[in-house]
C-alpha positions as CSV (number, residue, x, y, z in Angstrom):
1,X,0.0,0.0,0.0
2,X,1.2,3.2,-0.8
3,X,2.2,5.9,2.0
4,X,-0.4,8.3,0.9
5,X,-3.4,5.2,0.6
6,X,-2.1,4.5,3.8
7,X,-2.9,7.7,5.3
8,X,-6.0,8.2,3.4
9,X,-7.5,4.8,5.2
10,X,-5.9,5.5,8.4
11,X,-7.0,9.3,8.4
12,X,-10.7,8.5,9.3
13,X,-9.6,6.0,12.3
14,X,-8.8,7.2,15.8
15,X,-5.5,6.6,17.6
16,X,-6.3,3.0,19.1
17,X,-8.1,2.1,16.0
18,X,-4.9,3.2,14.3
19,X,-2.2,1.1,16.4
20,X,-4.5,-1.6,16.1
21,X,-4.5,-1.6,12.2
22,X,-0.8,-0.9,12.0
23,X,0.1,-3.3,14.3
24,X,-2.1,-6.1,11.7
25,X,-0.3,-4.7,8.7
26,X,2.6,-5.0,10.1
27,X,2.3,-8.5,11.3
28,X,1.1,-9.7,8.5
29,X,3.5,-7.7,5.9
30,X,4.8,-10.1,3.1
31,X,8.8,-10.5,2.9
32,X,10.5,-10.2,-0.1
33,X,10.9,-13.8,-0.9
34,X,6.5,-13.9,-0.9
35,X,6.3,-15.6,2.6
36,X,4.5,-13.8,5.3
37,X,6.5,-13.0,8.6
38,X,4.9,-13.7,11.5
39,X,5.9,-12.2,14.6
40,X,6.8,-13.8,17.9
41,X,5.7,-11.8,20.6
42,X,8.2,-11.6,23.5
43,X,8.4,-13.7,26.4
44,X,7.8,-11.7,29.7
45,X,9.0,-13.4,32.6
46,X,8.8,-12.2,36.1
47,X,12.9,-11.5,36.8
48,X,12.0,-12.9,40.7
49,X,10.5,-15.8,42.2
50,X,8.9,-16.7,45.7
51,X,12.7,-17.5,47.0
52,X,13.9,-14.3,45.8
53,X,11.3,-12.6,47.9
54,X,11.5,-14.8,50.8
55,X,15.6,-13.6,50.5
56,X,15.0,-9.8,50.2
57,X,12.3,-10.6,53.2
58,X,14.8,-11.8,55.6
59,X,18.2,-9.1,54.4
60,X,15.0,-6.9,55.6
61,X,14.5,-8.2,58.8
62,X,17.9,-8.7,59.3
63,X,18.6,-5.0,58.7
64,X,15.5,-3.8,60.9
65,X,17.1,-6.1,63.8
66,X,20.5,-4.7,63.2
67,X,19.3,-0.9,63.8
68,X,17.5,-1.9,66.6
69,X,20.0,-3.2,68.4
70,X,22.2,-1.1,67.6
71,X,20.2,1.9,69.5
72,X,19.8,-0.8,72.7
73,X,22.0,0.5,75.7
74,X,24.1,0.4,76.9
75,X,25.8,1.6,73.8
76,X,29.5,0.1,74.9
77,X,27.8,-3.2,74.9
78,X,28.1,-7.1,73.2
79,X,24.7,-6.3,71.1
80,X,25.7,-2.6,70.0
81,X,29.4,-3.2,69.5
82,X,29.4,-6.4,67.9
83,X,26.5,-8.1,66.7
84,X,24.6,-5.4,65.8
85,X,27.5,-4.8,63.2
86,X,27.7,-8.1,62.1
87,X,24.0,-8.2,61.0
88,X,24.1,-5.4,59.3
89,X,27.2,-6.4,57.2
90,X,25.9,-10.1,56.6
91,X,22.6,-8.6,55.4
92,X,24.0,-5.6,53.1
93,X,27.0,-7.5,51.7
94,X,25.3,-11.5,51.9
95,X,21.8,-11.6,51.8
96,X,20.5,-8.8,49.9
97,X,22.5,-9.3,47.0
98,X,22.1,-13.1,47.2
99,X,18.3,-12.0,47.0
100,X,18.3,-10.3,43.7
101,X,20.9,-12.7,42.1
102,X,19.6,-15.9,43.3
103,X,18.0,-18.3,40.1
104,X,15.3,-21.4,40.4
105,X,17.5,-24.1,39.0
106,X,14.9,-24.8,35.8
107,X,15.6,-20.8,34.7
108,X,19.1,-21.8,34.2
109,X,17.9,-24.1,31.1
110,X,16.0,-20.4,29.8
111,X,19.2,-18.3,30.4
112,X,21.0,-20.4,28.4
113,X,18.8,-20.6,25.6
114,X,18.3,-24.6,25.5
């Protein structure tokens, strides 16, 4: 179809009408060789699972637990001093990132392409 057919027809539509009847033509636009292309639309995934979440959930709790005892007195103390450090490390330099990075083992076959 020629552009100015094209705009003709696609004057008198209104802009959802419009997409719609692009997107159609688009799909089913003929290749040079005669066959038609068909387009595959694109798999969405969500990029994280239940365990991912359940992860995140506990770097969370981990970090609420670690402010908290960190404000306990007295502030010379065991929990202050020392654990309350040691939380806060293990949840922003372990489990958080663990959390976002962390894969079901049947996505590995999809990252790979097989």
């Amino acid at each position: 179809m020629t552009p100015i057919c094209e705009n003709i027809i696609f004057a008198s539509l209104n802009t959802k009408e419009w997409i719609i009847a692009r997107k159609a033509q688009t799909v089913a636009a003929p290749e040079k060789s005669g066959k038609s292309k068909e387009l595959k639309a694109p798999r969405f995934s969500v990029p994280f699972t239940r365990k991912n979440y359940l992860i995140l959930g506990a770097g969370v709790v981990m970090l609420l637990v670690g402010y908290v005892l960190m404000g306990q007195p007295p502030h010379d103390g065991f929990l202050s001093l020392t654990l309350s450090p040691i939380l806060l490390t293990a949840a922003y330099c372990i489990v958080i990132p663990w959390g976002i990075m962390a894969r079901d083992k049947s996505d590995g076959a999809l990252a790979r392409g097989d």
